[in-house]
DONU-72572 format. One record per residue (C-alpha): x, y, z; residue number from 1; residue in three letters. Coordinates in Angstrom, 1 decimal, m for minus. Layout:
% residues N
SITE      X      Y      Z   i  aa
SITE      X      Y      Z NUM ALA
...
END
This chain:
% residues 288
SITE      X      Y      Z   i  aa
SITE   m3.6   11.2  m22.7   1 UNK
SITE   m6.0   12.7  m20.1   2 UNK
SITE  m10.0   12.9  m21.4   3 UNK
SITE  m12.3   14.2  m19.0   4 UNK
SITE  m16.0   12.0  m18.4   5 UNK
SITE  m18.4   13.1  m16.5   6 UNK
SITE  m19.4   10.4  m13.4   7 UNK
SITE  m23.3    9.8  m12.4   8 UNK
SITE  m22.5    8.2   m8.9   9 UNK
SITE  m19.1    8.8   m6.7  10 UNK
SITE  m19.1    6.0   m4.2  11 UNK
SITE  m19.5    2.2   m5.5  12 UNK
SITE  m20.9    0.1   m2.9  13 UNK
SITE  m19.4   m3.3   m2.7  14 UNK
SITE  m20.9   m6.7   m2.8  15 UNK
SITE  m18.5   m7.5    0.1  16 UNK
SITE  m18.0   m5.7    3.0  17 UNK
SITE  m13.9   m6.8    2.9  18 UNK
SITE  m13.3   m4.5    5.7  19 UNK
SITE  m14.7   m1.8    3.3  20 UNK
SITE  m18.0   m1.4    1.7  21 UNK
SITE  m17.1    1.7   m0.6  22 UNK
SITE  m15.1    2.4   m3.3  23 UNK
SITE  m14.3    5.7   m4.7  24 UNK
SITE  m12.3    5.7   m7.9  25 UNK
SITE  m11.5    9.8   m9.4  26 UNK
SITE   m9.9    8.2  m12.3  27 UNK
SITE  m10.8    5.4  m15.0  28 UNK
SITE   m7.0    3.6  m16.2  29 UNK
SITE   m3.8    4.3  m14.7  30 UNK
SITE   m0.4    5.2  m16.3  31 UNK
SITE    1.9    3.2  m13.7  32 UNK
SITE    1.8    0.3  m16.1  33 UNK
SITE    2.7   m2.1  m14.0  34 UNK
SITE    2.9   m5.2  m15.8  35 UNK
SITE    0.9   m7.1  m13.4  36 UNK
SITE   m2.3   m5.4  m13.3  37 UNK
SITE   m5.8   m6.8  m12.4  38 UNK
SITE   m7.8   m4.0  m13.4  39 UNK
SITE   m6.7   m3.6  m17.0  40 UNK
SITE  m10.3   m5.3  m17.8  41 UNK
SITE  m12.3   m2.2  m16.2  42 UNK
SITE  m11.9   m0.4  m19.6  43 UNK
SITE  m13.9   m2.5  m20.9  44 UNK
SITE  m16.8   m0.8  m19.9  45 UNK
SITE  m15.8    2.6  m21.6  46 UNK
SITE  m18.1    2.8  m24.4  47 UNK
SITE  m15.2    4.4  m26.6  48 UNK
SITE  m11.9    2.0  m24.5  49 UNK
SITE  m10.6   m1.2  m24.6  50 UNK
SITE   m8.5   m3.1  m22.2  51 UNK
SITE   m5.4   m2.3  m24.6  52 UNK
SITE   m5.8    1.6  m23.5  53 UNK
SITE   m6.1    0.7  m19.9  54 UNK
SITE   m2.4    2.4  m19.6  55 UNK
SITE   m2.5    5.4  m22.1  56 UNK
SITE   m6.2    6.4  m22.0  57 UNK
SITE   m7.0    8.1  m18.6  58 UNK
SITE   m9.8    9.1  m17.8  59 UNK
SITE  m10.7   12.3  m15.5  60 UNK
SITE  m14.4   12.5  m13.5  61 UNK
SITE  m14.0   15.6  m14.1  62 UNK
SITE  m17.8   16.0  m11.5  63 UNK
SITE  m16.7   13.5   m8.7  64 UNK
SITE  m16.2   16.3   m6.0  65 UNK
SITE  m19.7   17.4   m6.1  66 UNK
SITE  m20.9   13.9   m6.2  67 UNK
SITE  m18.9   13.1   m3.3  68 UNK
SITE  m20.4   15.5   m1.7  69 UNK
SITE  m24.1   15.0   m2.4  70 UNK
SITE  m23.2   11.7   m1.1  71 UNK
SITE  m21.6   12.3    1.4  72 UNK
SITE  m23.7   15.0    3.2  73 UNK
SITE  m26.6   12.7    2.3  74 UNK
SITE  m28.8   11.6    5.9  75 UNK
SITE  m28.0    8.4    4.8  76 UNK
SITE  m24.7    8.3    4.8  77 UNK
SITE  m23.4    5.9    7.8  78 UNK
SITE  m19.8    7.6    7.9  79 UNK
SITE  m18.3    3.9    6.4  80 UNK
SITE  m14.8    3.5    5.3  81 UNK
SITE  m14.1    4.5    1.7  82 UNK
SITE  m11.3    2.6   m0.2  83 UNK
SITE  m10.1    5.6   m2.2  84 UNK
SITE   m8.1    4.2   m5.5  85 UNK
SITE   m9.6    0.3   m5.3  86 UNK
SITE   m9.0   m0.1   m9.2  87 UNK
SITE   m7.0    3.1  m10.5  88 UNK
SITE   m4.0    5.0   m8.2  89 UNK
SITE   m5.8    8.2   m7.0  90 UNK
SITE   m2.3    9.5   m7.0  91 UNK
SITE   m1.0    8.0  m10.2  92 UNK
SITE    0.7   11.0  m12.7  93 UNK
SITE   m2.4   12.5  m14.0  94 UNK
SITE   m3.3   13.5  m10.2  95 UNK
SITE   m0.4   16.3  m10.6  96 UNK
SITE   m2.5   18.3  m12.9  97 UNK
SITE   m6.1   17.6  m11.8  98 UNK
SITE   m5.0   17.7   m8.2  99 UNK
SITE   m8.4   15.8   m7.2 100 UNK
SITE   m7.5   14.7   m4.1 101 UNK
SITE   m7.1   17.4   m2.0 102 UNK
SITE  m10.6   18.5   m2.4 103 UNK
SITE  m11.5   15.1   m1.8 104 UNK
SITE   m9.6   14.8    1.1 105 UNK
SITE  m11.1   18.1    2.3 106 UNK
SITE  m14.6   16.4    1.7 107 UNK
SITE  m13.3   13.5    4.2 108 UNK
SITE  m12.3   16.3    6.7 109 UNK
SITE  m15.7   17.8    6.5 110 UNK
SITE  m17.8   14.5    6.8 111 UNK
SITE  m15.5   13.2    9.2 112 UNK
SITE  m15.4   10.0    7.1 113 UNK
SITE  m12.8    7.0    7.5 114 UNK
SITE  m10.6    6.0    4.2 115 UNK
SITE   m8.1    4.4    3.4 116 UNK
SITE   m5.6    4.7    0.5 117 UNK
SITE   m3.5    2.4   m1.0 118 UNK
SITE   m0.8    4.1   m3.8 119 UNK
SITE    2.5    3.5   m5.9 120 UNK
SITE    3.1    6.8   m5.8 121 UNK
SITE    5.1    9.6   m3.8 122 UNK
SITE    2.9   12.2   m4.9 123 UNK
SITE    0.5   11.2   m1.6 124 UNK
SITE    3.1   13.3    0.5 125 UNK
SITE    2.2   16.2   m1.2 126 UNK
SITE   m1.6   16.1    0.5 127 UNK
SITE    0.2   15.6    4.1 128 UNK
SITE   m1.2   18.3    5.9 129 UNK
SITE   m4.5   17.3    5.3 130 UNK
SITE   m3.7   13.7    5.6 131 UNK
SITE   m2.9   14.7    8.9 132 UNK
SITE   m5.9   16.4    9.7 133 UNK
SITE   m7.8   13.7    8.6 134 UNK
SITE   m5.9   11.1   11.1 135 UNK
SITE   m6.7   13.3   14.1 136 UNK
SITE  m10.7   13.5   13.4 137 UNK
SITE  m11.2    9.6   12.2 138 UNK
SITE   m9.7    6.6   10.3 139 UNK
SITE   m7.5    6.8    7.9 140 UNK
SITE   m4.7    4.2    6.6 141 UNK
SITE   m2.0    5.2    4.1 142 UNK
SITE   m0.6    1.8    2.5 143 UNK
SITE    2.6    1.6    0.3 144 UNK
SITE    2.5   m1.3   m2.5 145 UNK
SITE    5.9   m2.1   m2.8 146 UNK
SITE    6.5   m5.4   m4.9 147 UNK
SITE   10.5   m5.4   m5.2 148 UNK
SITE   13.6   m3.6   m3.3 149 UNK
SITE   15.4   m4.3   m6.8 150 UNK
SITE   15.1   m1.2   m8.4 151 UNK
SITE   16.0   m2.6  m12.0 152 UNK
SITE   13.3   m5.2  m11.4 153 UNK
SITE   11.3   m2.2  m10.8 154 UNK
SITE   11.5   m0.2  m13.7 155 UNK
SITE   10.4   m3.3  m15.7 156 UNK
SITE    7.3   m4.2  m13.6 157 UNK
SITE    6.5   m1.1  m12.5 158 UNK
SITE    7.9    1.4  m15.3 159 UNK
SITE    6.0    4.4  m14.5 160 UNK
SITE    5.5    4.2  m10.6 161 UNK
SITE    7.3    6.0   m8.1 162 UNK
SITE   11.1    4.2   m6.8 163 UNK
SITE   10.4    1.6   m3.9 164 UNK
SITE   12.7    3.9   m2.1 165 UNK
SITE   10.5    6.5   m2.0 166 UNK
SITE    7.5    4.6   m1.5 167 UNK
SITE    9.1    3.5    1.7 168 UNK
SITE   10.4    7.0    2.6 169 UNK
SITE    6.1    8.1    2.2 170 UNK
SITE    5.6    5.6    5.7 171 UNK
SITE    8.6    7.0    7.3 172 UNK
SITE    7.2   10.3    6.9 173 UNK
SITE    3.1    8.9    7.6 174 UNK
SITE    4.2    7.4   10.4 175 UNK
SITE    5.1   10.9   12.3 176 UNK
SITE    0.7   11.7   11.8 177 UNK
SITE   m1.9    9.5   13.9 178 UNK
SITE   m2.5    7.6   10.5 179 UNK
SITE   m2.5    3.6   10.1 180 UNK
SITE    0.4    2.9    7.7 181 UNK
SITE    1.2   m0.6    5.7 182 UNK
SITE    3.2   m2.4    3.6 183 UNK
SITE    1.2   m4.0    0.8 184 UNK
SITE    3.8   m6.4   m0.3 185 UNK
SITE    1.5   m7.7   m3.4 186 UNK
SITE    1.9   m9.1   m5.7 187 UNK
SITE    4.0  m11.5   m4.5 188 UNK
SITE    5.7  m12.3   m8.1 189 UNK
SITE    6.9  m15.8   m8.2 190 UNK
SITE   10.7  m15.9   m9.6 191 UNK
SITE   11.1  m12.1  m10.5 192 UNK
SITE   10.5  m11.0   m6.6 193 UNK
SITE   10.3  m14.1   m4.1 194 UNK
SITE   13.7  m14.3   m3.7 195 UNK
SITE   14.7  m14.6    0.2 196 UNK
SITE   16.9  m11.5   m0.1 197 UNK
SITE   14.4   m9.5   m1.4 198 UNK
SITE   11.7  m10.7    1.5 199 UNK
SITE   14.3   m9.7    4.0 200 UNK
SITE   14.8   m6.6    2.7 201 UNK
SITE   11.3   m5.3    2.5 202 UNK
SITE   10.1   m6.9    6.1 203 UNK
SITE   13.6   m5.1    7.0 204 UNK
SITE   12.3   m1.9    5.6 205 UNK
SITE    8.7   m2.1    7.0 206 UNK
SITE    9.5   m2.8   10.3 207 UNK
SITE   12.3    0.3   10.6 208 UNK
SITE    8.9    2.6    9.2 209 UNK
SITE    7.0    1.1   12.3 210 UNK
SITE    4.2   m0.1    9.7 211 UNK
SITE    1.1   m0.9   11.7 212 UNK
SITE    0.9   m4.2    9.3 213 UNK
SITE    2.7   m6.0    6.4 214 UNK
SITE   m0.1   m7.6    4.1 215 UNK
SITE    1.7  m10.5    1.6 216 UNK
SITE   m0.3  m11.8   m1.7 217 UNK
SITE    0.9  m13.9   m4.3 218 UNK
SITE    0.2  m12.9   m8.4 219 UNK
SITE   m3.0  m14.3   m9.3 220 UNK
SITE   m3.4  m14.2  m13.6 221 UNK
SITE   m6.3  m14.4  m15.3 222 UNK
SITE   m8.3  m13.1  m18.2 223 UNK
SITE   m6.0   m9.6  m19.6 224 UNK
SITE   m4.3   m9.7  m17.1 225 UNK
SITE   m2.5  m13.1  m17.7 226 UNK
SITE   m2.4  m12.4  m21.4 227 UNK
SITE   m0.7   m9.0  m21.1 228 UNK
SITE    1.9  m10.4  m18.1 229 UNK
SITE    2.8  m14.0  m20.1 230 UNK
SITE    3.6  m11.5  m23.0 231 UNK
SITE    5.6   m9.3  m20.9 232 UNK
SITE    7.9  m12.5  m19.9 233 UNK
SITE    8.2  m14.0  m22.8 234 UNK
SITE    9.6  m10.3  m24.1 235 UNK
SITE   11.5   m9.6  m21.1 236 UNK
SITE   11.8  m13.2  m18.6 237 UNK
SITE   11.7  m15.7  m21.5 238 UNK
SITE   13.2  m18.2  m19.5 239 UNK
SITE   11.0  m17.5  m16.6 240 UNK
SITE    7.7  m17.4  m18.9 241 UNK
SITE    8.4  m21.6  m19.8 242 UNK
SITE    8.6  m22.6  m16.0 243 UNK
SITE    5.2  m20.2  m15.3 244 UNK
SITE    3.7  m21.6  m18.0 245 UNK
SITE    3.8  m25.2  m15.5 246 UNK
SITE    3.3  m22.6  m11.9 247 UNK
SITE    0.4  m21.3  m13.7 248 UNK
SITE   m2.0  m23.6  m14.6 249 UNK
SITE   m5.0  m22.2  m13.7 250 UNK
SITE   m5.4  m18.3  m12.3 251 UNK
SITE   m3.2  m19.1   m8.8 252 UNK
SITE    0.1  m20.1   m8.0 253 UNK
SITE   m0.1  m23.9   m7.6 254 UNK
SITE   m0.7  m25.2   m4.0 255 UNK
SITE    2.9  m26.5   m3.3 256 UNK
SITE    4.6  m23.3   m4.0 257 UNK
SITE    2.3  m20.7   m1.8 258 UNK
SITE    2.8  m23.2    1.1 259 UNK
SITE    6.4  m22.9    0.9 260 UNK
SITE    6.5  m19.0    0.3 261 UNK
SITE    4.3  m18.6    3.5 262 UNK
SITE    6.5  m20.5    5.0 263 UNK
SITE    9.0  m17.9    4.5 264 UNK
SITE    6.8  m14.7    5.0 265 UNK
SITE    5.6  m16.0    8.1 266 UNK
SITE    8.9  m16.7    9.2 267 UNK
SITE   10.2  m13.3    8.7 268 UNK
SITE    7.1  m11.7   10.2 269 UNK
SITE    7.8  m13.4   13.2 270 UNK
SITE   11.3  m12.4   13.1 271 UNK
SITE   10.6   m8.8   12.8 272 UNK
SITE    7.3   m8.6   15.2 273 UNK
SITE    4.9   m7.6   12.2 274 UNK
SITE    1.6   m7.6   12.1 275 UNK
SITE   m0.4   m9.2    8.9 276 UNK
SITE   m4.1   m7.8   10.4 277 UNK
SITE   m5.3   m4.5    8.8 278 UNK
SITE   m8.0   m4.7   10.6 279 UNK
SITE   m7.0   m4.5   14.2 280 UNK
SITE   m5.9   m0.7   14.0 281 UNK
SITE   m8.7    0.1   12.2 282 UNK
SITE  m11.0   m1.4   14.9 283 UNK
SITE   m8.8    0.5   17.6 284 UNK
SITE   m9.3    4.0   15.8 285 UNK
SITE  m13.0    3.7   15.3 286 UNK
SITE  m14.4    2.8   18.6 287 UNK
SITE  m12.4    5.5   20.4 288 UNK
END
């Protein structure tokens, strides 16, 4: 269910600079439902939401072109890099019928302002063309999250995302524009995903797509989040939920067991010539 809101401010400028130090979210919740989610607490701020709706009830800023572009066009304005989707999927399935992006998109054309966008979703190939443009005047990085080559594993984690298979097929065809593109392999998901045949699957994949950079993290639970993911084991990974319950003490993967899976991602990185630093061609585009 879509409900429109009307936004006071379009960029959120971070506490860190982490290489970003702008946000710009065009949607509040996000219908992928991926079982995993860190932002399911942000609906806690909706005066009329809860964290529980954080899947169903979507909101629209139904304003946030024309505050982009007050912004945007502002003297101020140091042309940064915007984060576009650092909570909520710009490109998640309300995106087909509001169709925000491409007028934001257009506003990045027009300012000549880096981004970089990070989605679940095939529906980013639809914006190509102006993703293009965009690559040719400045900055921009299009990163696939792809957790799992397992397609079955998938549909439980990820129920209403797009197929990792087409996630990977969006880089293939990014990869032909002077965009950065990535692999954001994260979460890592200990025992569903971390399996070495799945690793060598996905560094596989990333490396035929000529990604600029494969960027690994491991699940991290806490608050919601690990509520709503040890419920979702118990229901669907019961066996799996008694040995996290031990992996997951506190909100990281204990010590021993992210020392050996980096063990293994660095290995295969190695292996396949892969960069882990999304900063590099970033760097490169912006001082030419």
């Amino acid at each position: 269910m879509c409900k429109e809101i009307t936004a006071s401010s379009a960029l959120n400028k971070l506490k860190r600079k982490i290489p970003y130090g702008w946000d710009l979210n065009i949607y509040r919740g996000c219908s992928h439902g991926c079982r995993y989610c860190y932002a399911i607490y942000s609906h806690g701020y909706m005066q009329k939401g809860s964290e529980d709706g954080f899947f169903s009830d979507i909101y629209v800023k139904k304003n946030i072109v024309d505050l982009l572009e007050k912004e945007l066009k502002a003297e101020s304005w140091q042309r940064e890099v915007i984060n576009i989707g650092g909570i909520t999927d710009s490109y998640q399935p309300a995106e087909k019928k509001h169709k925000l992006m491409p007028e934001i998109l257009k506003l990045m054309i027009r300012y000549k302002t880096p981004a970089i966008i990070s989605t679940k979703s095939d529906l980013v190939l639809r914006d190509y063309d102006l993703i293009d443009q965009l690559s040719r005047i400045t900055y921009i990085n299009i990163a696939a999250t792809i957790t799992t080559a397992d397609e079955e594993l998938r549909k439980k984690i990820e129920p209403h995302s797009s197929p990792s298979a087409a996630r990977v097929a969006v880089l293939k065809e990014f990869r032909k524009t002077n965009a950065s593109i990535g692999m954001h392999m994260m979460p890592i998901i200990p025992l569903l995903a971390d399996s070495s045949e799945n690793f060598e699957k996905l560094f596989s994949e990333a490396a035929d797509c000529g990604v600029d950079y494969l960027l690994p993290g491991v699940l991290y639970l806490r608050g919601k989040t690990r509520q709503a993911f040890f419920t979702f084991l118990e229901e669907e990974f019961p066996k799996e939920a008694l040995r996290y319950r031990t992996l997951y003490r506190r909100g990281g993967a204990d010590k021993e067991y992210k020392n050996r899976l980096y063990q293994v991602v660095n290995a295969l990185r190695d292996k396949y010539n892969l960069s882990g630093s999304y900063m590099k061609p970033m760097r490169e585009k912006l001082q030419q």
